[in-house]
N, C-alpha and C positions, 0 to 999 in steps of 0.2 A: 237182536238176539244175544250179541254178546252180554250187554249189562246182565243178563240169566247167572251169569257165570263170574265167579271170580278171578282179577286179574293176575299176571302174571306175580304181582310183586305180594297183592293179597293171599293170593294162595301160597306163597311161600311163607308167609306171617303167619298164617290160621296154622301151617304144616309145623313152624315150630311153635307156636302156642298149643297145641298137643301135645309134641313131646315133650315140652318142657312142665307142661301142667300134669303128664304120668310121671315124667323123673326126678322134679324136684321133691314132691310126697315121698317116692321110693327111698329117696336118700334121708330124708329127715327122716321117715320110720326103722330105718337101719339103723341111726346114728342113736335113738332114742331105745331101741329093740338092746340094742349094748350095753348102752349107759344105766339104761333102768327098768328094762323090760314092759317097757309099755308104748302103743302104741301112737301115732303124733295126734290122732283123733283123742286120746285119752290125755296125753300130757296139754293139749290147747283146753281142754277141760280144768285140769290143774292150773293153769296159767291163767283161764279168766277169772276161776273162784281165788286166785293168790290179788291180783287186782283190784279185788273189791275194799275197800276199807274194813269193814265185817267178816272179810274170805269167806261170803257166802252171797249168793243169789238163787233168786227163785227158778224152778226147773226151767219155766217157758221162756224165760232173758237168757239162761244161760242156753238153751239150747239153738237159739238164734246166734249169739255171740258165738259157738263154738259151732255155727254151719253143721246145728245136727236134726234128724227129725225128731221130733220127741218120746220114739219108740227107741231110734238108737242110741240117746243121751240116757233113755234110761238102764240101757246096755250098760253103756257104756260104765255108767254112775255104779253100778250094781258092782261091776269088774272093781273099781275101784275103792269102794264100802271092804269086799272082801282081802283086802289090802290095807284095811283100815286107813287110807290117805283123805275119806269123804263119807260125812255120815249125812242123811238126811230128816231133815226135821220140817214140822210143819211152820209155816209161817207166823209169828207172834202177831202181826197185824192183824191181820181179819181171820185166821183161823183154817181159810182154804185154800190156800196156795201150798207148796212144796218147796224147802231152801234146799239145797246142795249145802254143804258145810266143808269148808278146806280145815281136817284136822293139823295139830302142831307136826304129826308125822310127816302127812301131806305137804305142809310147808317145807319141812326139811327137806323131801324131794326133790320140791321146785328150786328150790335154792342150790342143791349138788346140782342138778341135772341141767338148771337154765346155761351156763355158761357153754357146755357141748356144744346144747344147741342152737347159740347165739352164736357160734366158731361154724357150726355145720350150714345155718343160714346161710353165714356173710360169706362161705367156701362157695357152697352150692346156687348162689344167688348170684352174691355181690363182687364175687371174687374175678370174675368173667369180665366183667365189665368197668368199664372208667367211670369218670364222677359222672361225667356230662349224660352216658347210656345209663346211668344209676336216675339223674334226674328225668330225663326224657322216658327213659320206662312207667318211674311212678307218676309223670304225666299221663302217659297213656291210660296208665291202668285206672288212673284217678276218673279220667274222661268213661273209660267204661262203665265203673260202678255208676258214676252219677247218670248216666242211661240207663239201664238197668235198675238201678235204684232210687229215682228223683227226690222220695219223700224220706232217703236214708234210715228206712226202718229195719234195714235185711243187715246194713251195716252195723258190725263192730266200729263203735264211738272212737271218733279221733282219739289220737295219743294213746290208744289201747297198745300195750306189746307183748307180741305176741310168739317172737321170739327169747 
């Protein structure tokens, strides 16, 4: 009956993988809410269209890379058109798809705004913890994705930064 249930040291894992999976978003969209009034769903948007060689991708990659559904990537994209930082155009390739467009403005942003929140990460993250709990962490986490995601389609591409 016990294996039902999680053990002592488990449920203390799962209990701070909760909170630190509500607090560390609340801090980045704080840090980013200041710096440039947009939120961290919006600025990872900017971040993976700053990425591309082009600063553009088409809706349905970008909205995988930025963990959004494609209803609220188009929120989100719409919030940021009227910001002028993202215009959208159709795909020159075959004509049907949809690109995101990181304009020169947009770029400007990324560029004031990365550093914050590369200070606010490594605080809210990295700052807690020693090299060896930094490595050991992104063991784990590595271990989860690749359960969770064996054929690495749901993944944002190594060496993405997203910070």
């Amino acid at each position: 009956m016990t294996d039902r249930w999680l053990d002592e040291e488990q449920q203390r894992t799962w209990r701070a993988w909760l909170t630190v999976s509500e607090l560390v978003p609340r801090a980045l969209d704080a840090q980013l809410q200041r710096d440039a009034g947009i939120s961290h769903a919006a600025y990872v948007v900017l971040a993976m269209l700053s990425e591309s060689p082009t600063r553009s991708r088409r809706m349905s990659d970008l909205a995988r890379r930025a963990n959004q559904s494609q209803s609220r990537l188009s929120h989100t994209v719409a919030r940021l058109e009227e910001r002028g930082w993202v215009r959208r155009e159709r795909a020159a390739d075959d004509g049907r798809g949809n690109l995101a467009v990181l304009t020169d403005t947009g770029w400007d942003v990324v560029v004031a705004v990365a550093p914050g929140h590369v200070d606010a990460v490594r605080e809210a993250v990295f700052g807690p913890l020693t090299a060896e709990q930094t490595r050991v962490l992104g063991e784990a986490l590595e271990a989860i994705a690749a359960k969770l995601d064996p054929d690495r389609s749901l993944r944002v591409q190594d060496g993405a930064d997203l910070a």
